[in-house]
KEFIGU-579549 format. One record per residue: y, x, z of N, C-alpha, C, CB in turn. Coordinates in steps of 0.05 Angstrom, whole numbers, padded with zeros to 5 digits, always signed. Atoms other than C-alpha are relative to their C-alpha. Glycine has a CB too. Layout:
BEGIN
YXZYXZYXZYXZ
...
// end
This chain:
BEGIN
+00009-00006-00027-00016-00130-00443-00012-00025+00013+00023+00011+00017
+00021+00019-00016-00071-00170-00404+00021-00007+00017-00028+00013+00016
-00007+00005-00021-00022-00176-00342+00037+00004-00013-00016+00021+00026
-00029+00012+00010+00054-00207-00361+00004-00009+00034+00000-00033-00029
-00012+00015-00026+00111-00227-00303+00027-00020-00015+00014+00026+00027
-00016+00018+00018+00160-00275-00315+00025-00005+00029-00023-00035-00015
-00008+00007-00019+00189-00257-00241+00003+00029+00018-00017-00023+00009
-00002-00019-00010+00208-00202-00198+00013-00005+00030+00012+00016-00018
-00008-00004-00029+00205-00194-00117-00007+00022+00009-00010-00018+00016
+00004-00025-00014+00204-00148-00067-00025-00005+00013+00022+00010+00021
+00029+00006-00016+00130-00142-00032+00003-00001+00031-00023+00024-00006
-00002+00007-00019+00162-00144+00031+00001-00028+00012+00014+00011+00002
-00005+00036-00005+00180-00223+00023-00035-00011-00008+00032-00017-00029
+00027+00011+00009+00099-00234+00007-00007+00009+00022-00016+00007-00027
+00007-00003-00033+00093-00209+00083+00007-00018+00014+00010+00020+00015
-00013+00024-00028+00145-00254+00112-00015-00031-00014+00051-00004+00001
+00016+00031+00006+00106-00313+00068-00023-00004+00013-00009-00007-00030
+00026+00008-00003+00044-00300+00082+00002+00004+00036-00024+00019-00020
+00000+00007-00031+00065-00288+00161+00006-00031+00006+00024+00018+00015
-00008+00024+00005+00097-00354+00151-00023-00019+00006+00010-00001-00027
+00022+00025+00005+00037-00390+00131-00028+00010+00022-00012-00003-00041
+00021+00000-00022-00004-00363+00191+00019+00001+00032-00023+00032-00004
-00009+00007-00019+00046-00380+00234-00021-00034+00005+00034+00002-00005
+00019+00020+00000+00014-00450+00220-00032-00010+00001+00007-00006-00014
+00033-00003+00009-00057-00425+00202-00017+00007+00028-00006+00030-00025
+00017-00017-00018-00074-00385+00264+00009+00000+00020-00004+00024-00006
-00016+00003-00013-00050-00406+00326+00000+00033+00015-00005-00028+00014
+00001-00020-00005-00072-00332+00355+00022+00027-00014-00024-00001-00003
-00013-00028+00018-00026-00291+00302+00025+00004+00026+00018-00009-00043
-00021-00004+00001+00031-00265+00339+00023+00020+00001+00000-00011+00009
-00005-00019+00008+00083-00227+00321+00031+00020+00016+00000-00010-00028
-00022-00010-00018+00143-00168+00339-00004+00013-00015+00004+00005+00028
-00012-00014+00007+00191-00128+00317+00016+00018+00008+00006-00008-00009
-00016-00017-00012+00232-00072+00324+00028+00011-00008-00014+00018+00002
-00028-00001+00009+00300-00096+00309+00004-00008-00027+00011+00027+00003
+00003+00008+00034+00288-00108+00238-00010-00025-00013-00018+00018-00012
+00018+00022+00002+00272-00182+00234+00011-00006-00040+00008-00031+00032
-00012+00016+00027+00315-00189+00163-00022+00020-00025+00047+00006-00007
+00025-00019+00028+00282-00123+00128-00022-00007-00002-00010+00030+00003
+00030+00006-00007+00211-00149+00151+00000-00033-00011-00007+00005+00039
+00000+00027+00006+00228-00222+00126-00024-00022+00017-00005+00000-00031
+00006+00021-00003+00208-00255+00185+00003-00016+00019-00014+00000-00004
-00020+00024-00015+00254-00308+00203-00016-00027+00005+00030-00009-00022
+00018+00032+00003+00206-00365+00177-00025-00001+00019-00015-00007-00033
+00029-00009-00026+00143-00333+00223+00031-00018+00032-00010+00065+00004
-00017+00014-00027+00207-00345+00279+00000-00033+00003+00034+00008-00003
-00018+00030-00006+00234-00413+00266-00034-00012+00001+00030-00016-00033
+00023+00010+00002+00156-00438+00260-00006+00006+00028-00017+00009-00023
+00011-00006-00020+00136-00408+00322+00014+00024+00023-00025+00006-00010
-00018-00020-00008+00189-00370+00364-00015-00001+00024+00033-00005+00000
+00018-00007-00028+00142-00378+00431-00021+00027-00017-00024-00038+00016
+00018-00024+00008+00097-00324+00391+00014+00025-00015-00024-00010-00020
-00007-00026+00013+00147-00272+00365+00009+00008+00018+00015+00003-00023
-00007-00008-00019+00172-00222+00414+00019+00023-00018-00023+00006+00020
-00022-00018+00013+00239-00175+00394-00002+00017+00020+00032-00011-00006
+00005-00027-00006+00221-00104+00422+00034+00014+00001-00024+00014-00024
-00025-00020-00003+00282-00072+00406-00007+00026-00018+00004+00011+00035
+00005-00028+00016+00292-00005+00374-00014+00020+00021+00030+00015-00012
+00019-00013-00023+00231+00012+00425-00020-00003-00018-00004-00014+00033
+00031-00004+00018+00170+00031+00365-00020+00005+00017-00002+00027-00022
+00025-00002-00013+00133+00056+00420-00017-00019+00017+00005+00018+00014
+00003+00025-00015+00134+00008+00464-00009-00035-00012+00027+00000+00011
-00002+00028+00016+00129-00048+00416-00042+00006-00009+00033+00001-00039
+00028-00002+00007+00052-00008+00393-00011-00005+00034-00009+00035-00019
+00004+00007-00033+00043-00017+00468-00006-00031+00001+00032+00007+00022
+00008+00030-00002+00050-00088+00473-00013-00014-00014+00017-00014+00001
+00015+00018+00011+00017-00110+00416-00039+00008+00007+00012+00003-00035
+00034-00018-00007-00051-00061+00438+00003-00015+00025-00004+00045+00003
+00008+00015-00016-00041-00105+00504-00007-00033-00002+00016+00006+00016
+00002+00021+00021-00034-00175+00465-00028-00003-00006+00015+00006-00026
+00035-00001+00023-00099-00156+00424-00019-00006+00030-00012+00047-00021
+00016+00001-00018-00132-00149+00494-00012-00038+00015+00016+00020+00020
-00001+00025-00011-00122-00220+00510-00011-00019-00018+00025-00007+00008
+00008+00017+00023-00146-00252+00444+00023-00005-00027-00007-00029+00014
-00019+00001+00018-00080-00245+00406-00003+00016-00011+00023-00003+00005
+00000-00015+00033-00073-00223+00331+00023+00009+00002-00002-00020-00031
-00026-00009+00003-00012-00190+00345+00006+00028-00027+00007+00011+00034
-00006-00013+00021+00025-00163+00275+00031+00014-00008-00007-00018-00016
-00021-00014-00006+00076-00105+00289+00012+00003-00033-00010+00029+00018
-00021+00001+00014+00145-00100+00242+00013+00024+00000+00014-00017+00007
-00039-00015+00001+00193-00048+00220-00007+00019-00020+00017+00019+00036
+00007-00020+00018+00195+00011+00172-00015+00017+00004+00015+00012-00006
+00031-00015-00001+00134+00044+00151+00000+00038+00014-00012+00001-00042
-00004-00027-00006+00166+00113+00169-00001+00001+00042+00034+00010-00017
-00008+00008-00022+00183+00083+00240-00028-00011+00019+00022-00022-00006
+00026+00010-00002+00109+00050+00242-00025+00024-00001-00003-00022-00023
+00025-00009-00001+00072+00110+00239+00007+00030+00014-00015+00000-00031
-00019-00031-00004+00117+00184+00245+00000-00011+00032+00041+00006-00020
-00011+00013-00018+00148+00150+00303-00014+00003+00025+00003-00024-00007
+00010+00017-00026+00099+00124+00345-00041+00006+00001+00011-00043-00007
+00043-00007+00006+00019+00160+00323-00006+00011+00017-00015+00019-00024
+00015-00003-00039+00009+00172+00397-00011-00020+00015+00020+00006+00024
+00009+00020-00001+00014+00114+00409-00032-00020-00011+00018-00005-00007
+00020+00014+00020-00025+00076+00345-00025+00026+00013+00013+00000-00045
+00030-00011-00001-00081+00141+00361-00018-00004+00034+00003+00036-00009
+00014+00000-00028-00094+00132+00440+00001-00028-00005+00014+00014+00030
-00005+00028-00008-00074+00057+00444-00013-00019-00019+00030-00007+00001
+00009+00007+00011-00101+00026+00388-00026+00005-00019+00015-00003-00003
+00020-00020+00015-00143+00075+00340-00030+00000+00019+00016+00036-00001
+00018-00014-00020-00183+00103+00399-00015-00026+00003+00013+00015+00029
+00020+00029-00019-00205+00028+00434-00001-00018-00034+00028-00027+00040
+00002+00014+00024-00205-00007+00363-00001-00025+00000-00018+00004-00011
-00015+00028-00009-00153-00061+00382-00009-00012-00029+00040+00002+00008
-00001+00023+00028-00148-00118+00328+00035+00000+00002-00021-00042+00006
-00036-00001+00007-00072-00091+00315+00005-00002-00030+00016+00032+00009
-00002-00001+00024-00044-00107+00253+00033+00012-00006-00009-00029-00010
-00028-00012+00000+00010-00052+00235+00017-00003-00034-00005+00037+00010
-00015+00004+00030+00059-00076+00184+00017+00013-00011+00010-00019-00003
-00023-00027+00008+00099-00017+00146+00017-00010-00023-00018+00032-00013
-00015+00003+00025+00155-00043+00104+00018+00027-00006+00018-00027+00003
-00012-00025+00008+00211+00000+00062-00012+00031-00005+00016+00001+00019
+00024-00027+00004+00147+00058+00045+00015+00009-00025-00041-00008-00006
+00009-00029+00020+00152+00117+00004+00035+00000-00016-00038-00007-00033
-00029-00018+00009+00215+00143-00044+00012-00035-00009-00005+00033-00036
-00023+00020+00011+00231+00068-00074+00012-00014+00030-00016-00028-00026
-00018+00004-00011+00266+00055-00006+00022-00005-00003+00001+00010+00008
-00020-00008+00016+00318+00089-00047+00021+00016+00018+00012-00026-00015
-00025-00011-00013+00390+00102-00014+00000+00013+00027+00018-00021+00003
-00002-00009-00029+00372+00107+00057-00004+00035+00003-00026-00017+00017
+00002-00023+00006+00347+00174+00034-00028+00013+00016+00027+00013+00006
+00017-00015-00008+00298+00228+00063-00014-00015+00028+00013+00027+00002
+00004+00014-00024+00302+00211+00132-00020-00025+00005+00024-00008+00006
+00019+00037+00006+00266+00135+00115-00019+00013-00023+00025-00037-00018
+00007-00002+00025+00236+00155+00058-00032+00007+00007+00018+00021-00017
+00025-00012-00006+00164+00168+00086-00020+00007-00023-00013-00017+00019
+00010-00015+00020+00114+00208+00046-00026+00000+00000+00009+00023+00000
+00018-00012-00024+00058+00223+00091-00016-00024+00010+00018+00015+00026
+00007+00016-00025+00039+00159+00125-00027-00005+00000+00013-00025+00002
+00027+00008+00018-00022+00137+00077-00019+00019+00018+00001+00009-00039
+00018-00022-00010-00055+00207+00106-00006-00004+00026+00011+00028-00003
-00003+00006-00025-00039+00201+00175-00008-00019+00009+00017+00000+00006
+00018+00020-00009-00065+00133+00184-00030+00005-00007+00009-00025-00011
+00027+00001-00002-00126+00139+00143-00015+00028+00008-00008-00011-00025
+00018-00029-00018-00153+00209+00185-00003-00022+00032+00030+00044+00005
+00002+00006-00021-00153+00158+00236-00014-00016+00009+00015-00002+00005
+00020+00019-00003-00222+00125+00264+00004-00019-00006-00009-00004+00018
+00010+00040-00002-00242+00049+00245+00032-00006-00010-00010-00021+00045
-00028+00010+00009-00164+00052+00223-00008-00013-00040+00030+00035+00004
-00003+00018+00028-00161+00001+00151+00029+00007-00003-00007-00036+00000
-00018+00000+00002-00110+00017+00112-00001-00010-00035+00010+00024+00013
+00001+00009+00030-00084-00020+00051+00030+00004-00007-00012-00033-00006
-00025-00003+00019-00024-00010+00001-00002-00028-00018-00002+00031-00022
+00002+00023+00012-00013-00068-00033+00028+00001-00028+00002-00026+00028
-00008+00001+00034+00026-00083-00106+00022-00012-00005-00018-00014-00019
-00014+00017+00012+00062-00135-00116+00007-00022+00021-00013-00008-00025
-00008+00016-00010+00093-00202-00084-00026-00013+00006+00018-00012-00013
+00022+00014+00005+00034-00244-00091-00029+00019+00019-00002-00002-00035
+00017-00017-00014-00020-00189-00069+00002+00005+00031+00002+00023-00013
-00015+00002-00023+00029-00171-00009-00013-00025+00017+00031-00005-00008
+00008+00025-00017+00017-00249+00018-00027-00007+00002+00013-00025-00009
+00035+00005-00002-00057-00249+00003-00012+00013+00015-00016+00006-00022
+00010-00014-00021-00070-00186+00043+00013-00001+00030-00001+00024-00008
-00010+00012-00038-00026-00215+00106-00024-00021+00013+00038-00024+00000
+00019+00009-00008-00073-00264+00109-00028-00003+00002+00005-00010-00002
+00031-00005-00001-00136-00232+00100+00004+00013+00020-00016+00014-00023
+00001-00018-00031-00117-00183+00160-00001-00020+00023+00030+00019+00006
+00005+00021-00024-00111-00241+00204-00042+00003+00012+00011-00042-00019
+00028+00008-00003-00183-00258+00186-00018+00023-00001-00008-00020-00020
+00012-00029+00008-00204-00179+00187-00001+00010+00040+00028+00025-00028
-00004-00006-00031-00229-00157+00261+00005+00036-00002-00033-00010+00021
+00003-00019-00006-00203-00092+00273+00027+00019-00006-00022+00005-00010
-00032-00013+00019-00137-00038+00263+00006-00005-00025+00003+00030-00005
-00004-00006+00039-00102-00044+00196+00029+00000+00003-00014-00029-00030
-00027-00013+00009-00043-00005+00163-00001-00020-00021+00003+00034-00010
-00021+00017+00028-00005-00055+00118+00022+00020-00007+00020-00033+00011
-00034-00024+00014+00046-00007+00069+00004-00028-00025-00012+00051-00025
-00012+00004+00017+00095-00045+00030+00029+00004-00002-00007-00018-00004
-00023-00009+00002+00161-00041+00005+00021-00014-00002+00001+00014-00015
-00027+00018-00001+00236-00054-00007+00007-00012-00023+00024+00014+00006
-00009+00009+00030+00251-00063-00079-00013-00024-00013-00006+00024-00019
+00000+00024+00014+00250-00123-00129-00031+00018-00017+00036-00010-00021
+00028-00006+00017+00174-00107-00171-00008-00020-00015-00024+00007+00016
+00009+00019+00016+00148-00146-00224-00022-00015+00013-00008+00011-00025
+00024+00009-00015+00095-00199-00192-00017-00013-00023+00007-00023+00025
+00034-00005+00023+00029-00195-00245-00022-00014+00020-00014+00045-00008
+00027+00010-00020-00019-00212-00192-00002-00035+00004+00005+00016+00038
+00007+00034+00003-00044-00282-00206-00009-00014+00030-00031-00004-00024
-00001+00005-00023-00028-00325-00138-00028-00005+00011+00017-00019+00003
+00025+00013-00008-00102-00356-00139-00015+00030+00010-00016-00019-00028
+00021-00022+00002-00135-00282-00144-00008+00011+00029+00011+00025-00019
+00012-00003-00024-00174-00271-00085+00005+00035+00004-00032-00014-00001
+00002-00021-00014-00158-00213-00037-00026+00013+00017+00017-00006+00013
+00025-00008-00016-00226-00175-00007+00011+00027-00005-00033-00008-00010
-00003-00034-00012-00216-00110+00040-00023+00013-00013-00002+00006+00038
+00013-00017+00010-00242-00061+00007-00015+00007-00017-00005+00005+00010
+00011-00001+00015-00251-00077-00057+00021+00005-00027-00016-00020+00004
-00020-00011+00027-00213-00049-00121-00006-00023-00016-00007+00032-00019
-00002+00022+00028-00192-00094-00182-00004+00007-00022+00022-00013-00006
-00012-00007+00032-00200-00084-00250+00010-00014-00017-00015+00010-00016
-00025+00010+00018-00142-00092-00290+00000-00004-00027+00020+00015+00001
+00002-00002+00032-00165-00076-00357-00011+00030-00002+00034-00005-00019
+00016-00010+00011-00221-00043-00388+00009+00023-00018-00013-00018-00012
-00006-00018+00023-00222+00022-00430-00022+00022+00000+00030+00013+00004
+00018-00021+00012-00259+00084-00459+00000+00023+00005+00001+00003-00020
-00014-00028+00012-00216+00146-00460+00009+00021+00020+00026-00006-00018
-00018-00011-00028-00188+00157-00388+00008-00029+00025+00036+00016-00014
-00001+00029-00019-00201+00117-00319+00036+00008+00016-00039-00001+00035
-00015-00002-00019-00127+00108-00285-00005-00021+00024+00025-00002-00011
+00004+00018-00029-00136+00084-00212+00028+00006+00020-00033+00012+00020
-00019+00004-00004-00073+00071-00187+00009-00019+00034+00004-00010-00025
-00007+00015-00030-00038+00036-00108+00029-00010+00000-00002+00021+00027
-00033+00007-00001+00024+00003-00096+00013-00006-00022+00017+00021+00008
-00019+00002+00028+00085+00009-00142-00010+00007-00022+00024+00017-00001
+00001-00008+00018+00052+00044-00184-00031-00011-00021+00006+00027+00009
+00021+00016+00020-00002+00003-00207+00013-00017-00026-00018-00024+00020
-00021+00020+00021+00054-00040-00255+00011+00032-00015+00034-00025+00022
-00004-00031+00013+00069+00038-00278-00020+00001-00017-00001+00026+00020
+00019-00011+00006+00003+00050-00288-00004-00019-00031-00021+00000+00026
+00007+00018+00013-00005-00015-00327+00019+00000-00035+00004-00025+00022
-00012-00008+00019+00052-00004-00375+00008+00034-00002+00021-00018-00001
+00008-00028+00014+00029+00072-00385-00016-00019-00020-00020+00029+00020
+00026-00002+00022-00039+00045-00413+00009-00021-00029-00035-00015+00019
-00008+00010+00031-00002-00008-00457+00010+00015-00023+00019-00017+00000
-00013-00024+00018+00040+00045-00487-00024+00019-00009+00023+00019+00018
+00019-00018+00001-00015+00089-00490-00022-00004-00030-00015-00003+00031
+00033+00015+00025-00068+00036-00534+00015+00003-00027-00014-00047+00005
-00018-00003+00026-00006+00036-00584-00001+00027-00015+00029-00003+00009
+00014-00028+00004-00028+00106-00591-00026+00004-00012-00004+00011+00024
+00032-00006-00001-00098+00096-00593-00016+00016+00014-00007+00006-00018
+00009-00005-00029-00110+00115-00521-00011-00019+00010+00018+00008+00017
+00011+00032-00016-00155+00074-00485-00002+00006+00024-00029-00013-00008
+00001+00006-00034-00139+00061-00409-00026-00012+00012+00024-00023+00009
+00009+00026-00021-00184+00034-00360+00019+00000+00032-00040+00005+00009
-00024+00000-00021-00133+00013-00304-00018-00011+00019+00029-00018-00005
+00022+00017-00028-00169-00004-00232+00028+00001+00026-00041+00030+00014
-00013+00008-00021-00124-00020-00178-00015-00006+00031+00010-00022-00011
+00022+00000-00022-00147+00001-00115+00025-00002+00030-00026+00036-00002
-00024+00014-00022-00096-00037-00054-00016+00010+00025+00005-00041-00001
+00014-00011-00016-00156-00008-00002-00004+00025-00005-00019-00012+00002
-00005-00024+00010-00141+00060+00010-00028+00007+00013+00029+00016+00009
+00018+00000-00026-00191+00056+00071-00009-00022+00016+00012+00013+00017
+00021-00016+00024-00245+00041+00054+00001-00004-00016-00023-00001-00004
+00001-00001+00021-00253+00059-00007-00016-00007-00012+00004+00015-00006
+00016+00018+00026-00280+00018-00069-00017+00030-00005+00025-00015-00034
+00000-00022+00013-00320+00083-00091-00016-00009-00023-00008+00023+00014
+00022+00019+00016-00378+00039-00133+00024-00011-00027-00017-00034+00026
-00019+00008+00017-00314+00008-00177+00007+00028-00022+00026-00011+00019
-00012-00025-00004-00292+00090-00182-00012+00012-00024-00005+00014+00027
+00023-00018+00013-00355+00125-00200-00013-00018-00022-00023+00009+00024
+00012+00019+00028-00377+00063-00252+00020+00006-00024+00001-00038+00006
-00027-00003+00023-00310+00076-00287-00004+00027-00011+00034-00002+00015
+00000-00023+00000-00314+00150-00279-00023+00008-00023-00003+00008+00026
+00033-00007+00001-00392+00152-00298+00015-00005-00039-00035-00033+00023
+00000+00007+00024-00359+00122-00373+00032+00015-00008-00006-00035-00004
-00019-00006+00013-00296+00155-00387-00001+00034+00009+00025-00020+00007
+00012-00023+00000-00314+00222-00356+00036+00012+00014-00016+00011-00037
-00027-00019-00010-00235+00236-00329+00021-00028+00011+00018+00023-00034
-00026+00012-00018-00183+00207-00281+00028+00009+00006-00006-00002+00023
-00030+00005-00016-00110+00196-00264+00000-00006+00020+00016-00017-00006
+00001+00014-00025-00096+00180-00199+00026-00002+00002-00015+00011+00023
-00023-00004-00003-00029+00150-00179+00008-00012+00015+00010-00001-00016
-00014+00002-00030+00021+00139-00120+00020+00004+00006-00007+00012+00017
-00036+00002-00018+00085+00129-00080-00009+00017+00022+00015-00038+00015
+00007-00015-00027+00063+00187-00030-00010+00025-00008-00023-00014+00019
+00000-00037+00009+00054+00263-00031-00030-00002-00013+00001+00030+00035
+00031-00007+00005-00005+00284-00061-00027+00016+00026+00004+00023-00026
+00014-00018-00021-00030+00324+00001-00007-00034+00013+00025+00030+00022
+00001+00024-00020-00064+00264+00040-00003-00028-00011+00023-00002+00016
+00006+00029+00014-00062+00205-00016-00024-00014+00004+00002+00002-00029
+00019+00016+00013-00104+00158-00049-00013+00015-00017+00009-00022-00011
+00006-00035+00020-00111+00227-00105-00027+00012+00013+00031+00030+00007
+00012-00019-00019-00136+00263-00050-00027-00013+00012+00021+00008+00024
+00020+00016-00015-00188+00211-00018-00016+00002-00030+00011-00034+00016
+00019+00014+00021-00216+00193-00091-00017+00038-00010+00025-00023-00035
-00002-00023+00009-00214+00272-00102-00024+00015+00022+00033+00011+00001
+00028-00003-00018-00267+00285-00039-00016-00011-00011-00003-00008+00028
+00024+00010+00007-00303+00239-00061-00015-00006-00023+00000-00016+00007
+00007+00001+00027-00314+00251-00134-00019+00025+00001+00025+00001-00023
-00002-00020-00004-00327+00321-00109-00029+00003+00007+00021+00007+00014
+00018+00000-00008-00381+00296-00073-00031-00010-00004+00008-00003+00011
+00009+00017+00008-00408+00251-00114-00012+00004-00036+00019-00017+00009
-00005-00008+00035-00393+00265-00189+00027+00017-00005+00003-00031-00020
-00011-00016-00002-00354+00322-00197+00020-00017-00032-00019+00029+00005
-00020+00015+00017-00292+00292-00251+00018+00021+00002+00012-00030+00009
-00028-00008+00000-00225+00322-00283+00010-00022+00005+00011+00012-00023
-00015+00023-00018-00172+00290-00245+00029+00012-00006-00010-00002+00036
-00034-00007-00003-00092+00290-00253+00007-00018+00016+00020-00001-00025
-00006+00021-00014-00056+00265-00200+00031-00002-00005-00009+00002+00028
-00030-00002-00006+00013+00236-00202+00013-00009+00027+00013-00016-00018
+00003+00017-00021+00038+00227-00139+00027+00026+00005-00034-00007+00020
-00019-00018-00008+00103+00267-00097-00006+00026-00004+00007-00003+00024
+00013-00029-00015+00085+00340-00093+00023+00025+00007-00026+00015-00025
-00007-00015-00022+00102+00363-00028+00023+00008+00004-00013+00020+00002
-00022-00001-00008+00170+00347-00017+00003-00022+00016+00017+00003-00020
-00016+00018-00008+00218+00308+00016+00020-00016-00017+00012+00010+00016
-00029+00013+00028+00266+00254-00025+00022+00010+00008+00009-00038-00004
-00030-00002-00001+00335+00238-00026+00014-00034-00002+00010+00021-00028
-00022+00031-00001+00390+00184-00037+00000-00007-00027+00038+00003+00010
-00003+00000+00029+00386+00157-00098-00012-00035-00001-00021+00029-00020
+00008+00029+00004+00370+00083-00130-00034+00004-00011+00023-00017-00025
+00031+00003+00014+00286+00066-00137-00008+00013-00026-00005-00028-00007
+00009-00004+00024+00282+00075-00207+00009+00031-00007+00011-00022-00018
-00012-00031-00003+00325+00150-00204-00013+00017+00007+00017+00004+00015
+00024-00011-00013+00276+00172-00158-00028+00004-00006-00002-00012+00016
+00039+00000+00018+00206+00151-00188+00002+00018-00028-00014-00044-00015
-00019-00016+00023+00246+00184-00257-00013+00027+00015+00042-00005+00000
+00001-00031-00014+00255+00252-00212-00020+00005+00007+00014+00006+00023
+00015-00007-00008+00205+00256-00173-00034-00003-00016+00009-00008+00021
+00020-00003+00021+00156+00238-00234-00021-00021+00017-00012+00035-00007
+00009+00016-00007+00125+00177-00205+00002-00022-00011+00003+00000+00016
-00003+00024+00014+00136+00125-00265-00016-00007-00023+00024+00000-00007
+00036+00006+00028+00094+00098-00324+00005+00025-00017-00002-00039-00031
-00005-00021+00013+00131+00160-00363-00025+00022+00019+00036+00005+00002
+00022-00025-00016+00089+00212-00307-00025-00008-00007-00001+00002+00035
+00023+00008+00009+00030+00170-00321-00016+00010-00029+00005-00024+00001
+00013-00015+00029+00028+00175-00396-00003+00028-00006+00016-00006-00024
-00003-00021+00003+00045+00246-00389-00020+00012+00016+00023+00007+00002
+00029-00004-00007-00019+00255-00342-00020-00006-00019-00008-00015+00021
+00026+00012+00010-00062+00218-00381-00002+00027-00028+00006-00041-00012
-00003-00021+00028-00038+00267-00450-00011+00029+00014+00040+00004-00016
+00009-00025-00006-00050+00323-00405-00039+00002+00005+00019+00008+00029
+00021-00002-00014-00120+00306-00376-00019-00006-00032-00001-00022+00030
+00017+00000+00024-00143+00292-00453+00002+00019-00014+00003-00018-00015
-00004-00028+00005-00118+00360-00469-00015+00019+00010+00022+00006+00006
+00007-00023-00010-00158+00397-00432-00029-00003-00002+00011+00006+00026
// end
């Protein structure tokens, strides 16, 4: 495999770094939370600059409130707390207050989608990906890994305009080479292939990655693209891949109704009509269970992958 780790973090701590290092970078960043300064990792954003963080309280609404008044003044203000809490919660808010006037808010969603794990249903958001991106001039990115995580904190700084940050709770392998430059709204490719394009977000791009290894052992050939910009979409990366393998996977930590599936799935539609499998939730709610139990169940692991990919060459 092109892409080896030798290290495993959660992509939430590649938020509190890279907030960290624009505590120093940017004297404009500043930030708040809503009660959750340990899940959100960020103590070091505090102790660097505690005149610029503000503790809201378990007030979500109020907290998209103050940072859409912040923005007004010249501040980069970069809202905290769980992604279910960051969007369900409070999209009255984020759509009149921010969306609508097209603050420079930067909404940060940790603990996303089923690898939460234990907390269960309730946290476990599904939905958010959709809900943000139906929503004007709103940017929204998913991001991968540790490393990727801290690259796109500090490209939002330097990005004028809304943006959904989704990342998560769990330990993930970190593949993403620290130097590798972050640009909104542009997909990566991971590794080349012939046979079947997988385009993959989040967790499940390190899925995706050891499907296609397993897969070549076969004598399946992947092309893996990694697309961390849900909105906008790479589609030029998409349709070049597409245009040579003639069939897609698509895969995700989020229902299928509303994904990344669903976005690439308009627009193939519209563009170059493609067979497509998607792996992604479909159209439930989770449960309690540990990360890896869950992606298992609910068929969101490099196992669902390979078993897309066998299906979409079957047909």
């Amino acid at each position: 495999m092109k892409f080896t780790y030798t290290e495993k973090k959660d992509t939430r701590s590649g938020f509190g770094a890279g907030l960290a290092e624009l505590a120093d970078k940017n004297p404009n960043v500043v930030a708040l939370c809503a009660d959750l300064i340990g899940s959100l990792k960020m103590e070091k954003f505090i102790e660097k600059a505690p005149e610029r963080f503000f503790q809201v309280g378990i007030a979500e609404a109020n907290m998209i409130g103050l940072a859409a008044g912040l923005s007004i003044t010249g501040k980069i203000p970069f809202t905290g707390t769980f992604a279910n809490f960051s969007t369900s919660r409070v999209y009255d808010q984020i759509r009149q207050s921010v969306a609508y006037s097209n603050k420079n808010v930067k909404i940060c969603a940790s603990h996303a989608g089923l690898t939460l794990g234990e907390d269960g249903a309730t946290h476990q958001v599904l939905e958010d990906i959709g809900m943000m991106k139906m929503l004007p001039g709103m940017t929204v990115i998913n991001t991968c890994d540790y490393n990727q995580t801290k690259a796109a904190t500090l490209a939002i700084a330097d990005f004028e305009g809304p943006v959904y940050l989704r990342f998560g709770r769990p330990v993930v392998p970190v593949f993403i080479p620290e130097d590798m430059p972050f640009e909104i709204g542009k997909g990566i490719m991971l590794q080349e292939g012939t046979d079947v394009t997988i385009v993959a977000t989040g967790h499940l791009v390190w899925e995706s990655l050891v499907a296609a290894d397993e897969l070549e052992k076969e004598g399946i050939s992947c092309e893996v693209i990694n697309i961390h910009t849900i909105k906008p979409l790479d589609e030029e990366i998409i349709l070049k891949s597409v245009e040579k393998t003639g069939k897609i996977v698509t895969a995700e930590e989020h229902n299928y109704l509303g994904g990344l599936g669903e976005s690439i799935a308009g627009m193939l539609a519209r563009k170059r009509p493609t067979r497509q499998e998607f792996v992604a939730v479909n159209d439930t709610f989770g449960e309690s269970a540990t990360p890896a139990e869950l992606m298992k169940k609910y068929k969101i692991d490099s196992t669902a992958v390979k078993e897309a990919v066998k299906r979409i060459l079957e047909k």
